[in-house]
Structures are given as C-alpha cells and as structure tokens.
C-alpha positions as CSV (number, residue, x, y, z in Angstrom):
1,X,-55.0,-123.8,-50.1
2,X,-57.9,-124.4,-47.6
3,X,-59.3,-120.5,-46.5
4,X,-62.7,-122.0,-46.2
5,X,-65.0,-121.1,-42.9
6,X,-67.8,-122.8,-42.8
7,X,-70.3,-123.0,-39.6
8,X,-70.3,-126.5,-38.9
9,X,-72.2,-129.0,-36.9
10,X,-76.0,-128.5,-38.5
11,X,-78.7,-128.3,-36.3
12,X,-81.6,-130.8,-37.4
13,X,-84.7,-129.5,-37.1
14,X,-87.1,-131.5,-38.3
15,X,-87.4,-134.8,-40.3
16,X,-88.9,-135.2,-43.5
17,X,-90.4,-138.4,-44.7
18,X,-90.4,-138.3,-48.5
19,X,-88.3,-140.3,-50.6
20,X,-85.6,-140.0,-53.3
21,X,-81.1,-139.7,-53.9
22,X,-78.9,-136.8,-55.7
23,X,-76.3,-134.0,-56.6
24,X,-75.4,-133.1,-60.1
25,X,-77.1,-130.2,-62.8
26,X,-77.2,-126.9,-62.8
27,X,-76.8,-124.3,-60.3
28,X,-78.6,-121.1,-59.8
29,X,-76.5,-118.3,-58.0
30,X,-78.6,-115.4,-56.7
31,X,-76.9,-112.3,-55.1
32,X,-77.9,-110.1,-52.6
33,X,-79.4,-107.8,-54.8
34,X,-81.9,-110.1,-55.9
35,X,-83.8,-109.7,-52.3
36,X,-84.3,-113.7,-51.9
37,X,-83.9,-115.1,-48.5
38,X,-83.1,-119.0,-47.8
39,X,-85.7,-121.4,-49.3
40,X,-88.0,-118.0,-51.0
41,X,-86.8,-118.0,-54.7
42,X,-86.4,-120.6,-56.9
43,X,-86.3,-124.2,-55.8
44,X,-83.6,-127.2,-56.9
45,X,-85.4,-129.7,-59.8
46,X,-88.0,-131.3,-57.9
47,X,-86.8,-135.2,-59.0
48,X,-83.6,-136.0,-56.7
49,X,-80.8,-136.1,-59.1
50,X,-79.2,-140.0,-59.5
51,X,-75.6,-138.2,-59.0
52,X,-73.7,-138.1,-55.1
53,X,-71.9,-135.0,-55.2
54,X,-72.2,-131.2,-56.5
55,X,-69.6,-128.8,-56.7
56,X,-70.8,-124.8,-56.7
57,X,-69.1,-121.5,-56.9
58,X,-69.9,-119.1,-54.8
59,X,-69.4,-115.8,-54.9
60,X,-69.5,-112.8,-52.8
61,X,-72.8,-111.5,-51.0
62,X,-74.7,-114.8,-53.2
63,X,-76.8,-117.4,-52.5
64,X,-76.7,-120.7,-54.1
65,X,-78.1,-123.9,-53.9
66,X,-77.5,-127.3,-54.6
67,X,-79.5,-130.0,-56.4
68,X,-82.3,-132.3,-54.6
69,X,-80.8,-135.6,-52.7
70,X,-82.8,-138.6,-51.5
71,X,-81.4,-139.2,-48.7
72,X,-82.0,-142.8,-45.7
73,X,-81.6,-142.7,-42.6
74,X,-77.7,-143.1,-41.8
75,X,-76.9,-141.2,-44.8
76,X,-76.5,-137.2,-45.1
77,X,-74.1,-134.3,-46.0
78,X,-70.7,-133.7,-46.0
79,X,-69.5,-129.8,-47.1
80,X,-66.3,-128.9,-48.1
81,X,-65.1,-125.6,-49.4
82,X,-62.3,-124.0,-51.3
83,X,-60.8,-120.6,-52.1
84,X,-58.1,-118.2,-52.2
85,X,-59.3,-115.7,-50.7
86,X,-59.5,-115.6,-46.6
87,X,-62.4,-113.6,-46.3
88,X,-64.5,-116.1,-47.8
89,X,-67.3,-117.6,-45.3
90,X,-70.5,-119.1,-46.0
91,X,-73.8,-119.9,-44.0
92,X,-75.6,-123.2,-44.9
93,X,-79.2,-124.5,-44.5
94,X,-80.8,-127.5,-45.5
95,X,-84.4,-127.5,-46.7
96,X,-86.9,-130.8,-47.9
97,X,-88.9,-131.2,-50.9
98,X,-91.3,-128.8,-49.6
99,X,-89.0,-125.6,-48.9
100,X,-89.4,-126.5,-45.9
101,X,-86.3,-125.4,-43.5
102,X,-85.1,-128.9,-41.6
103,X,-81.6,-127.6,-40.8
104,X,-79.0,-124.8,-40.1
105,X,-75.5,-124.4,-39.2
106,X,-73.5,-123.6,-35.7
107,X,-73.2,-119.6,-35.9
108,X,-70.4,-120.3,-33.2
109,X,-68.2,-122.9,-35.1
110,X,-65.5,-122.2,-38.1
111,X,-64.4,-125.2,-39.5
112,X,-63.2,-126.6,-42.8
113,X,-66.1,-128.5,-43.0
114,X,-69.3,-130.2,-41.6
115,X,-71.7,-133.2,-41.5
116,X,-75.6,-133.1,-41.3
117,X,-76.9,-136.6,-41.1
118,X,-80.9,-137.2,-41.9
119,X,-83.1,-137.9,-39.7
120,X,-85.6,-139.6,-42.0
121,X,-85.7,-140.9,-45.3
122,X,-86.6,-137.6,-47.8
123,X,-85.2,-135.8,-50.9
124,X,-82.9,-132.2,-49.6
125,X,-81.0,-130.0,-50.5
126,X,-78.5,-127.7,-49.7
127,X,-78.6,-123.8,-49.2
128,X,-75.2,-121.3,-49.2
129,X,-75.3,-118.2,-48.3
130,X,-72.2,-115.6,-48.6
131,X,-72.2,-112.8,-46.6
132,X,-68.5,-112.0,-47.0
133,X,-66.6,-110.3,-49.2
134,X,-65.0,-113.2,-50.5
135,X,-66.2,-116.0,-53.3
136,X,-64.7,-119.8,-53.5
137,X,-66.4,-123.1,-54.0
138,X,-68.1,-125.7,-51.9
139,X,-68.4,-129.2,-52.6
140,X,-71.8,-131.0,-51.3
141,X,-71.4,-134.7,-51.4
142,X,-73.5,-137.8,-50.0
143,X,-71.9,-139.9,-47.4
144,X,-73.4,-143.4,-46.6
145,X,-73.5,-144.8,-42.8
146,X,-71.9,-142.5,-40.9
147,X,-71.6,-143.7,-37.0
148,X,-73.1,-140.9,-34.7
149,X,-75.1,-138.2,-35.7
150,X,-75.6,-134.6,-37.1
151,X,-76.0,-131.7,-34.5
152,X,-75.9,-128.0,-34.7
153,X,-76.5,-125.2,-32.1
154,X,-77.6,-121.5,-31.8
155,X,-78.3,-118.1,-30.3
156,X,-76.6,-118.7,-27.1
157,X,-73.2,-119.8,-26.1
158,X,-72.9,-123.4,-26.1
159,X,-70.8,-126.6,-24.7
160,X,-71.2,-130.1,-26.0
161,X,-71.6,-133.5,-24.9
162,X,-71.6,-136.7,-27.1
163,X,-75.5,-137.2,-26.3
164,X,-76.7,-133.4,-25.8
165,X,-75.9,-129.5,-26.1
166,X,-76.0,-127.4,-23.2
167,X,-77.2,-123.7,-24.5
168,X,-77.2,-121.0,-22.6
169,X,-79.6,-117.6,-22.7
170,X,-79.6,-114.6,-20.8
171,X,-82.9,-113.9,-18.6
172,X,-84.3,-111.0,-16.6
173,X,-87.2,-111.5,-14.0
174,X,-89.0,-109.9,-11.7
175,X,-90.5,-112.9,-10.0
176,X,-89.9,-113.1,-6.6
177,X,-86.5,-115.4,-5.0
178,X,-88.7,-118.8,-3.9
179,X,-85.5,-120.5,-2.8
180,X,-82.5,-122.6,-4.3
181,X,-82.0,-126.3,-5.3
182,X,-78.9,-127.6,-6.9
183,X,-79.3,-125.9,-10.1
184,X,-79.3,-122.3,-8.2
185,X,-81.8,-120.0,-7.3
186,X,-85.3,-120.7,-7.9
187,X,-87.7,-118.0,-8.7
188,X,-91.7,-118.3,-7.9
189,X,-95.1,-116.9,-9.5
190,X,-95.7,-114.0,-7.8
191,X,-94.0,-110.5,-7.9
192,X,-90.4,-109.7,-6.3
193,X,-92.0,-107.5,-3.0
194,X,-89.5,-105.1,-4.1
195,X,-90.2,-104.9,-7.5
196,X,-86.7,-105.5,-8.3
197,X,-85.4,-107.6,-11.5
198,X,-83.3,-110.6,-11.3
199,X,-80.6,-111.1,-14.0
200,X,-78.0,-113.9,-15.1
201,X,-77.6,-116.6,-17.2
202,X,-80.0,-120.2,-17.8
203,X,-78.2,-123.5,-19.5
204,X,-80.8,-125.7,-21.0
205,X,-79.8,-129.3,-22.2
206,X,-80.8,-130.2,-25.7
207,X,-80.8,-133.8,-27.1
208,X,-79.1,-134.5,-30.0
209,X,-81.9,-136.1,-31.5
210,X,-83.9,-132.9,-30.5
211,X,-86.9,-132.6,-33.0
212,X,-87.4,-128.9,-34.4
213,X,-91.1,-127.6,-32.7
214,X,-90.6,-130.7,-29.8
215,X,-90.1,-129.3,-26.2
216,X,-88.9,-132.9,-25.0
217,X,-89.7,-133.8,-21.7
218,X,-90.8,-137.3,-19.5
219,X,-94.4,-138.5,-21.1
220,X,-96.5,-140.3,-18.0
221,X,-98.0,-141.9,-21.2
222,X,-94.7,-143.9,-21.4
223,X,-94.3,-143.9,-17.6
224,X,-91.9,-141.5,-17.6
225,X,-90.7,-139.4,-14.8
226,X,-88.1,-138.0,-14.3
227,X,-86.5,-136.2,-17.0
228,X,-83.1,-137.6,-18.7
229,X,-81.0,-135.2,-20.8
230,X,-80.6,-137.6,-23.4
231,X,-83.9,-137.1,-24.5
232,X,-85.4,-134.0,-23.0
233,X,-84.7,-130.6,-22.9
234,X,-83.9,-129.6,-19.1
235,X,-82.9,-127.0,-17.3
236,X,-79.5,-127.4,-16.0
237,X,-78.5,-124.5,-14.1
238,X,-79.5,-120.9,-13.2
239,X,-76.6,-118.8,-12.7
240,X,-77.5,-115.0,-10.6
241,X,-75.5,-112.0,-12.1
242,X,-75.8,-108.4,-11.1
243,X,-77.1,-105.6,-14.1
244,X,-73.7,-105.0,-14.9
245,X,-72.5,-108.0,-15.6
246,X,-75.4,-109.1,-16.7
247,X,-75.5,-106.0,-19.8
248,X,-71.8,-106.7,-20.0
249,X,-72.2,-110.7,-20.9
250,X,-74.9,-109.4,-23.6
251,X,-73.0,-107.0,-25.0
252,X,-69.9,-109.1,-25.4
253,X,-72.3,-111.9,-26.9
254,X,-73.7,-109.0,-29.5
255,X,-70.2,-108.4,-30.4
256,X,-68.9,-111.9,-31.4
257,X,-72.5,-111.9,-33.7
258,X,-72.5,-111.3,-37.3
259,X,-75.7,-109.3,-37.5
260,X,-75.4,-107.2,-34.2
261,X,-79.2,-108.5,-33.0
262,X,-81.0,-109.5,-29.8
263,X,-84.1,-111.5,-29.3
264,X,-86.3,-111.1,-26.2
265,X,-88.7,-113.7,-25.8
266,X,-91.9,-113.0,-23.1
267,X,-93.6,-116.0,-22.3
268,X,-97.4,-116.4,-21.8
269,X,-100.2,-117.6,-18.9
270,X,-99.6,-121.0,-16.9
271,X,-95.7,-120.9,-16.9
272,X,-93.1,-121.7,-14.5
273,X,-89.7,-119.9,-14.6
274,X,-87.7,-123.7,-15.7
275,X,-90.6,-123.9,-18.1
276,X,-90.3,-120.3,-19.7
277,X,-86.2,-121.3,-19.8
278,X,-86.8,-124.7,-21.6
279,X,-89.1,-123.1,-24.3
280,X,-86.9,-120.1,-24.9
281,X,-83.8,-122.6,-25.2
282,X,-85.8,-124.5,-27.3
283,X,-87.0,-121.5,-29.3
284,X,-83.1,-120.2,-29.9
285,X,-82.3,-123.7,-30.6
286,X,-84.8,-124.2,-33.8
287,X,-84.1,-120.5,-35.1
288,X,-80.8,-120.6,-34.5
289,X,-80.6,-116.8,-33.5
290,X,-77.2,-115.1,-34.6
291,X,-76.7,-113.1,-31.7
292,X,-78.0,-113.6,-28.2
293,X,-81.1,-114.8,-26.6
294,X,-82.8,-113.4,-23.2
295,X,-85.9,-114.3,-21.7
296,X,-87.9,-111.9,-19.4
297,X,-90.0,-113.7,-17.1
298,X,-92.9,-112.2,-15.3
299,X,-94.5,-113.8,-12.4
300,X,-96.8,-116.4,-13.8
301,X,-98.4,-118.7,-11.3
302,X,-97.6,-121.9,-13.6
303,X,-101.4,-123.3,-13.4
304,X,-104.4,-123.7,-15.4
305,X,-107.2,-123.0,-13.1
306,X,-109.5,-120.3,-13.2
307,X,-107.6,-118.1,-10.0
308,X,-104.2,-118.9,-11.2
309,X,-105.3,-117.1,-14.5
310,X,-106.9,-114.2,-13.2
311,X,-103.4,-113.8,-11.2
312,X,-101.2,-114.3,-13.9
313,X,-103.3,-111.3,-15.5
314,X,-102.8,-108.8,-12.6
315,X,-99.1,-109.9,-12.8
316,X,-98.9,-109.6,-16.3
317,X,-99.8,-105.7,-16.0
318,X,-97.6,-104.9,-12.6
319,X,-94.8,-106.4,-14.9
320,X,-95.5,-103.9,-17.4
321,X,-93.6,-100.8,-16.4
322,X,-90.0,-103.1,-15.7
323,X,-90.0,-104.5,-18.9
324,X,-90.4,-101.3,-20.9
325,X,-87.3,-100.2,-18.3
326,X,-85.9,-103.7,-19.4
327,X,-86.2,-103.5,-23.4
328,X,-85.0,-99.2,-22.8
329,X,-82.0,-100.6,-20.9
330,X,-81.2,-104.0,-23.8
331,X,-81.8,-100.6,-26.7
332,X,-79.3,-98.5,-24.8
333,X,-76.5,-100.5,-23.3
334,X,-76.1,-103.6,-25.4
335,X,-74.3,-102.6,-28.4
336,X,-77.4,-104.3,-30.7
337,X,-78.5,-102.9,-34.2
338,X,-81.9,-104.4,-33.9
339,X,-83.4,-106.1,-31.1
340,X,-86.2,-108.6,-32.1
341,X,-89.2,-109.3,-29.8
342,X,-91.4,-112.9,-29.4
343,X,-94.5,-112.5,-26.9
344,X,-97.0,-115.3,-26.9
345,X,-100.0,-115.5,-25.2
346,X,-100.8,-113.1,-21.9
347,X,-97.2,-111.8,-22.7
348,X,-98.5,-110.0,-25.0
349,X,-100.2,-107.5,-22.7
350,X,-97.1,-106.2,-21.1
351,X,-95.6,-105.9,-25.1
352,X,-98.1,-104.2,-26.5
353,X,-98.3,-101.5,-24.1
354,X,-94.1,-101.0,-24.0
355,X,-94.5,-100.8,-28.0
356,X,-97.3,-98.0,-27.4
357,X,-95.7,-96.4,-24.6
358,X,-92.3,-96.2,-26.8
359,X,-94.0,-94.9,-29.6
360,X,-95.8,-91.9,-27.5
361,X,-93.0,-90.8,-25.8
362,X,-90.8,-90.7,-28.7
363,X,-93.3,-89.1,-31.4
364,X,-90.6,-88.0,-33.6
365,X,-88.2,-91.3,-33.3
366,X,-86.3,-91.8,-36.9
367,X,-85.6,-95.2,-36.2
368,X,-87.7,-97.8,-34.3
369,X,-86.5,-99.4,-31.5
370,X,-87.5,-102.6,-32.2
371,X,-86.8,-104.4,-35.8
372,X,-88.9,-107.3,-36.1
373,X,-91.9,-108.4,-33.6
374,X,-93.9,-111.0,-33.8
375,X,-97.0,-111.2,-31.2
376,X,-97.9,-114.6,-31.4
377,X,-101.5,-115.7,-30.2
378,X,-102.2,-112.8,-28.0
379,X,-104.3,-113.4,-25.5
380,X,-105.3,-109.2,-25.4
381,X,-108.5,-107.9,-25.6
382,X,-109.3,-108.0,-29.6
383,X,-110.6,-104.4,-29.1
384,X,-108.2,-102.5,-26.8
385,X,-105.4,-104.4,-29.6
386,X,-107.1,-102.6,-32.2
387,X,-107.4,-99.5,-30.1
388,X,-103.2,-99.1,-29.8
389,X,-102.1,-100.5,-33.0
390,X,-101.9,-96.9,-34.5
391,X,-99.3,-96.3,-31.6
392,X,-97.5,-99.6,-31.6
393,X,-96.9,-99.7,-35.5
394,X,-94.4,-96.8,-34.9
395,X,-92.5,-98.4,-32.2
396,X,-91.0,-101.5,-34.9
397,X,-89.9,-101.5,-38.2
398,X,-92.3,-104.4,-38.7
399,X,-94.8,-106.3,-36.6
400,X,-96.7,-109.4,-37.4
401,X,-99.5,-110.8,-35.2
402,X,-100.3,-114.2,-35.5
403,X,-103.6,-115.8,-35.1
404,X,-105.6,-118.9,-34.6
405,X,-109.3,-120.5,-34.6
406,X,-108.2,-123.4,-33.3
407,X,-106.7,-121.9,-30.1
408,X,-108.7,-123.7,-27.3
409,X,-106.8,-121.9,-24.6
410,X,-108.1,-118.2,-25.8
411,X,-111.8,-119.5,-26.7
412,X,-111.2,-120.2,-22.8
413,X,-110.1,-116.8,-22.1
414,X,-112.7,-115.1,-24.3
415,X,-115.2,-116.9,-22.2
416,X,-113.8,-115.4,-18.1
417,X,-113.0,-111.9,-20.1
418,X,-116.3,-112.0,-21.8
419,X,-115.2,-110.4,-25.4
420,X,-112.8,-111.6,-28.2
421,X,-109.0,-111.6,-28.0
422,X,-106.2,-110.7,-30.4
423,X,-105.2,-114.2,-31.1
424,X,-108.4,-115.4,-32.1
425,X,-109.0,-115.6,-36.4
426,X,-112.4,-117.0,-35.7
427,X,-115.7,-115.0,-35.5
428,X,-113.2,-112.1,-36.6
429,X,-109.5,-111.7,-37.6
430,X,-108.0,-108.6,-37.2
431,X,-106.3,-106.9,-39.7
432,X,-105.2,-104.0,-39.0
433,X,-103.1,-100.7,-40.5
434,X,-99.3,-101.4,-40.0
435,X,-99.4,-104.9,-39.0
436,X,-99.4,-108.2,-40.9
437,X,-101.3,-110.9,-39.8
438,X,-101.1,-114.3,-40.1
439,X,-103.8,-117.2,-39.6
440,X,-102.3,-119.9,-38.3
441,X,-105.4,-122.3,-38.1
442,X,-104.2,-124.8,-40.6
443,X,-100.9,-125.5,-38.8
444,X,-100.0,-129.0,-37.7
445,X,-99.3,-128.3,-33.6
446,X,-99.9,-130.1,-30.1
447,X,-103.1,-131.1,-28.9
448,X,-101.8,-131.1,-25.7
449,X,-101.1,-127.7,-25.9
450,X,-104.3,-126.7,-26.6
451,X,-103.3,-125.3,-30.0
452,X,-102.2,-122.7,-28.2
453,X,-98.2,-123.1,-28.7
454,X,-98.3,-123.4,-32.0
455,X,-96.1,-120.2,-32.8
456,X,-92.9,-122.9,-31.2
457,X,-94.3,-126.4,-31.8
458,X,-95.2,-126.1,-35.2
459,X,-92.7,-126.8,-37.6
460,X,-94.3,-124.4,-40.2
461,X,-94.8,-121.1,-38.0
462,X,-90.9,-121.6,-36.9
463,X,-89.9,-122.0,-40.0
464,X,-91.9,-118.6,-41.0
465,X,-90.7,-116.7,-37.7
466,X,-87.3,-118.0,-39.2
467,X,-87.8,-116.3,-42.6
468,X,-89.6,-113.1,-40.8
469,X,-86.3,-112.3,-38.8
470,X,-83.9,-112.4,-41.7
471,X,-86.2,-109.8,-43.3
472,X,-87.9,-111.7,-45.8
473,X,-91.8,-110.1,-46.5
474,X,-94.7,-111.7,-45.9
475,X,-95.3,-111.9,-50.0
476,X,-91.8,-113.8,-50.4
477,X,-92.3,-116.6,-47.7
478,X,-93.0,-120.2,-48.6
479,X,-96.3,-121.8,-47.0
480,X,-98.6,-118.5,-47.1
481,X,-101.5,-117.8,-49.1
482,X,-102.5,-113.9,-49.4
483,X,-105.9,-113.0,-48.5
484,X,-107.9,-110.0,-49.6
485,X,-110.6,-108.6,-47.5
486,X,-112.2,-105.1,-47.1
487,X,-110.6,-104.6,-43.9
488,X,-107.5,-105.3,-45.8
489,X,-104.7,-108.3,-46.7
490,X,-103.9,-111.1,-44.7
491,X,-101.6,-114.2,-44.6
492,X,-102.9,-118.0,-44.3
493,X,-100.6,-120.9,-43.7
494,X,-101.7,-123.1,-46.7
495,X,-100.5,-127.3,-46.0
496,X,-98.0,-128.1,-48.9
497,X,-97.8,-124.5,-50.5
C-alpha cells in the first residue's frame, strides 16, 4: 500500500551544462542529528553511475541522497515512494555536480509522485529529506523524452496554466493610490499624504521555463515590447484588502506551512511597485519559501537620476516608523514562529533602524523577533552601519550582510553621499561583532543590473540565502571560503568550491 506524500511538481531553478548518466551504489542516510542541511555534507560519487534507477530507504527525521545521473535534455526524474506508515512525507531537491541547488519541490502539492525534467544536459542528483515521523522508501528512476516539462512552485499560493504559474504574495505599502488599470489599483513613488498603508494580495506570472536568478521580461535587444506571460514574469493583478483581512489571509497561509515562517522582502532605490512585486515573486519562486511571502513597498520614485535618488532617500526614512509598526504587527498577529527579513539596497535603511529600534526598546527580549536576516548590498552609510550593529545583532537570531566590490550602483552612491556604504567589500569590508559577512564580488550576476542585484540574479547567492534560511551556518555552506582578518572572519563566494 501507497501512504507516500511527496511534494510534486519541481521547481527548476537553474540549468547545468556538464555531462554524464546514473543511479545505482550506495546510499548515505544522514539524520537530523547529524546538523547537515540539503547539498552541505557529503556529496553522491562524483562519476554518474551507468545504472537508471535507485531505490533508498528513508527513515524518520533523515536525509538521504541518491547517486549522480547524467542527464539530456528531454530526460529527467521520476520519484516514487512506498511505505506503511501514513505519516511518512518527504521533501526533495535536486542539486548538479557542483552542489549546486537547481531544483525543489511544490510545498503546496501531495502526490504519489513527481517529475523534474532537465533543463540542460548535466550529471544530478537527488536529495530526500524526512521531516515526519514516518520512514518508507523512494524510488529515483530516469525517464527518457517525456513531452512537456518539469515545473514546481513556492511561498505563495499558486494556480497553474499549461505554459506559466500564477504566484501570489502578500504586500503592504505606503505609497500613495496613483490610480487603477485593469490589473487594480496602482500605487506611485511618493508617500500616501496620509501616511496610511495599503494591504492585499499581488499575482505574478511565472514561465515555466523560468530560469532560477532570471527576472524575465521583453528585451528591446530582441525588439521586444510588450511583455508575454509565456516567457516573462508579469504582474497580473493587484488585489486591495483591509488589515484584517489582510493579517487574516497571512495567518491562514502560516497555518497550512510546515515551518510556521514569514518572509518580508523590502526592495531597494529605483523601483516601481509592479517591479518590487515581480522581483519578490521571483525571489519566493527560486527559494521556494515554506510559508508565506509579503513585500513592503516604500515609495520609491522608480528612476535612476540623480533627484529621483535623493527622493527615494527621504522616502526611504519617512517609511521607517510604518514598517517597524508593520514587522510589530506580522510578530504579533500572524501566528509565525520566525519571520525572516530580505532588504537590498536603500531598503536597507529603514531595516536597520527597525532591527535597532526593536532591540532598544526591548533590552531584555529572550527571543528575537526576527530569525534569519539577510541585508543584502546595503546602500547605508558604512559608518552609521557600524555605529548600530551592537543594537541590531540583538534584534535576530542571526544576521548576515552581504557585500560587493563590484557594485557599480553603490560606488555611485558613495560618490553623491561622499563616504563608503555598507554594501561595499572594496577599499574596506566590514566585519563586524554579531554579524556574518559575505563578499559577494566573485559572483556571476547582471551587467545590466549594475552588479547591484546580485543577492536575486545570481544563482550562487540564492542558492546560499536558500541554505541560510534553513539554518545551515556560514562554516557548513557549499561555495564559501572563510577569511581571517584582524577585524575578524568573513565569508567569500569562491567559483567551483
């Protein structure tokens, strides 16, 4: 008898192009105990094994993984499972050669079985996880020219079409009401006059051949221009709620999670609301958050030029004092065991001061309100940062900060503000008591994002962000090099670690 639950329908996330075919050999079963985390501990033999189908037992509150398979394009997964015993449910991942994360499972779907097709041709394997209290077996086996292909969704609720996925995240502004179009209200870049916030609900289409790190949209290079859901990710609708029913749809999503967990994203400088809603779909998308998503938007002007900047920092600190109101309200009323935060860029200000506010009004907090936050390329003032990380360490029970020389957007802003910022590794990285920091110079990422998105465009740093949420430690997480300084230790991204 069948009691298998599996999460089916795999997200790809990014393609491999290495080569090999295989199944077969030994299997290494690691329990929870053992403090490994998808893709940290011990990798499958790195030659792809010549057989097309595995079968492993797995037991309760374990981890085990298959053999390496080459895989070509058309060909890819099919998993199976067996057991007598009803609690039994597994999580499943696929990684490439180099432990590199390229796929994860629907945390929505429970069905017997699923199918993950490859995107390119490369040697992969597969990853179970068992956080139940029941063991059985699953059966990984290589299937050959399947029609269609492989799709997976996360961290949001989701609908599906045969060419895209439709995700939906939660969002909370306090940009002012511009107007409507067909999609619902729209929201502009400056403040609500009232300083009131805006709640509901965003659904952003994702194409099925979506690209992990890839924010698909029309390309003017191929005369593109107007966006098509089959290939880009677009906003499809914005739907208003009310604070009640807006905390009630997030505490109902937090209750259908496994893990009980939130993520709040905060977007940058030079971003529209329908740009801040692709990215954060996008963002849920690739991570493949358990529980639900929201996006607090402040009231960025959505423009590169010198004014537009110096407004988006004025708005960036008149937004500060709703979200700490926001993130009190998400800590008290959503039902969540951890909330995780993501601020890039100028979204950083308003972040940094919540975490340092939090932490001096509550001096004697046994918990932290925040679990894991990352503060990705901020574009703060290097030395007022380094001035409230003794205050902001307390507010999270970890916080990385991830930096960059190659950020051509904050040598910008070091050069109107006049003196380093945050995100910069490059005359001097900060590392700092309390915090881990990670160079992210080396990363592959967008030119035409001016290195500067490089903590959601670059396959690498998602795949890290990916680890850092499930709890995994710097020390334990493939692609980083430890570096030992007198100011202290810090992480590099090292290519092919």
């Amino acid at each position: 008898m069948c009691l298998f639950s599996v999460r089916r329908t795999l997200v790809v996330l990014l393609c491999a192009a290495v080569t090999g075919c295989w199944a077969g050999g030994g299997l290494r079963v690691q329990t929870s105990g053992e403090g490994a985390s998808p893709g940290q501990s011990e990798s499958p033999d790195s030659q792809p094994s010549q057989s097309q189908s595995q079968d492993l037992k797995v037991a309760a509150h374990s981890e085990v993984r298959s053999e390496m398979f080459h895989l070509k394009p058309g060909n890819g997964f099919e998993v199976t499972g067996s057991s007598d015993d009803s609690r039994f449910s597994v999580d499943l991942y696929v990684y490439n050669s180099d432990k590199e994360l390229v796929g994860k499972d629907d945390p929505d779907a429970t069905e017997s079985s699923f199918k993950w097709q490859a995107p390119a041709e490369g040697d992969y394997y597969v990853l179970a996880r068992d956080l139940s209290d029941g063991s059985g077996t699953i059966h990984v086996a290589v299937q050959v020219g399947w029609p269609g292909k492989s799709r997976g969704l996360g961290g949001g609720t989701v609908t599906a079409t045969p060419d895209f996925a439709v995700i939906k995240v939660f969002y909370a502004t306090d940009r002012v009401v511009a107007g409507s179009d067909s999609r619902g209200p729209t929201y502009g870049g400056d403040p609500d006059p009232n300083e009131q916030l805006h709640y509901g609900e965003v659904a952003v289409s994702i194409p099925r051949d979506h690209r992990m790190g890839e924010l698909e949209g029309p390309s003017i290079f191929k005369l593109e221009f107007t966006a098509d859901p089959k290939k880009d990710v677009m906003l499809q609708s914005v739907e208003p709620e009310d604070e009640a029913l807006f905390m009630k749809g997030v505490s109902d999503r937090v209750g259908h999670s496994q893990k009980k967990e939130i993520l709040v994203f905060v977007h940058g400088f030079n971003t529209t609301f329908e740009d801040a809603s692709r990215r954060t779909a996008q963002l849920a998308y690739d991570m493949a958050f358990d529980g639900p998503t929201i996006l607090y938007s402040w009231p960025s002007q959505g423009s590169m030029n010198p004014i537009s900047y110096n407004k988006d920092g004025r708005n960036a600190a008149l937004t500060a004092p709703h979200l700490e109101e926001f993130l009190k309200q998400v800590v008290a009323k959503s039902g969540a065991t951890t909330v995780d935060l993501i601020a890039h860029s100028m979204g950083n200000r308003p972040v940094t001061q919540a975490l340092r506010d939090f932490a001096m009004e509550n001096p004697n907090m046994k918990k932290p309100m925040f679990n894991q936050v990352a503060l990705m390329a901020p574009d703060v003032d290097a030395a007022l940062f380094k001035q409230m990380s003794p205050e902001m360490e307390h507010a999270a029970s970890r916080i990385t900060l991830y930096a960059s020389s190659r950020d051509a957007a904050l040598k910008a802003s070091e050069f109107f503000a006049g003196y380093e910022r945050a995100g910069q590794s490059e005359p001097h990285l900060l590392v700092l008591k309390g915090m881990d920091t990670v160079d992210a110079s080396a990363v592959d990422t967008s030119l035409l994002g001016f290195y500067h998105s490089y903590f959601a465009d670059s396959t690498s740093v998602l795949s890290d962000l990916f680890h850092d949420f499930l709890g995994a430690p710097a020390a334990s997480r493939v692609g980083l090099q430890a570096v030992v300084t007198a100011a202290g230790k810090y992480w590099k991204f090292v290519p092919g670690k």
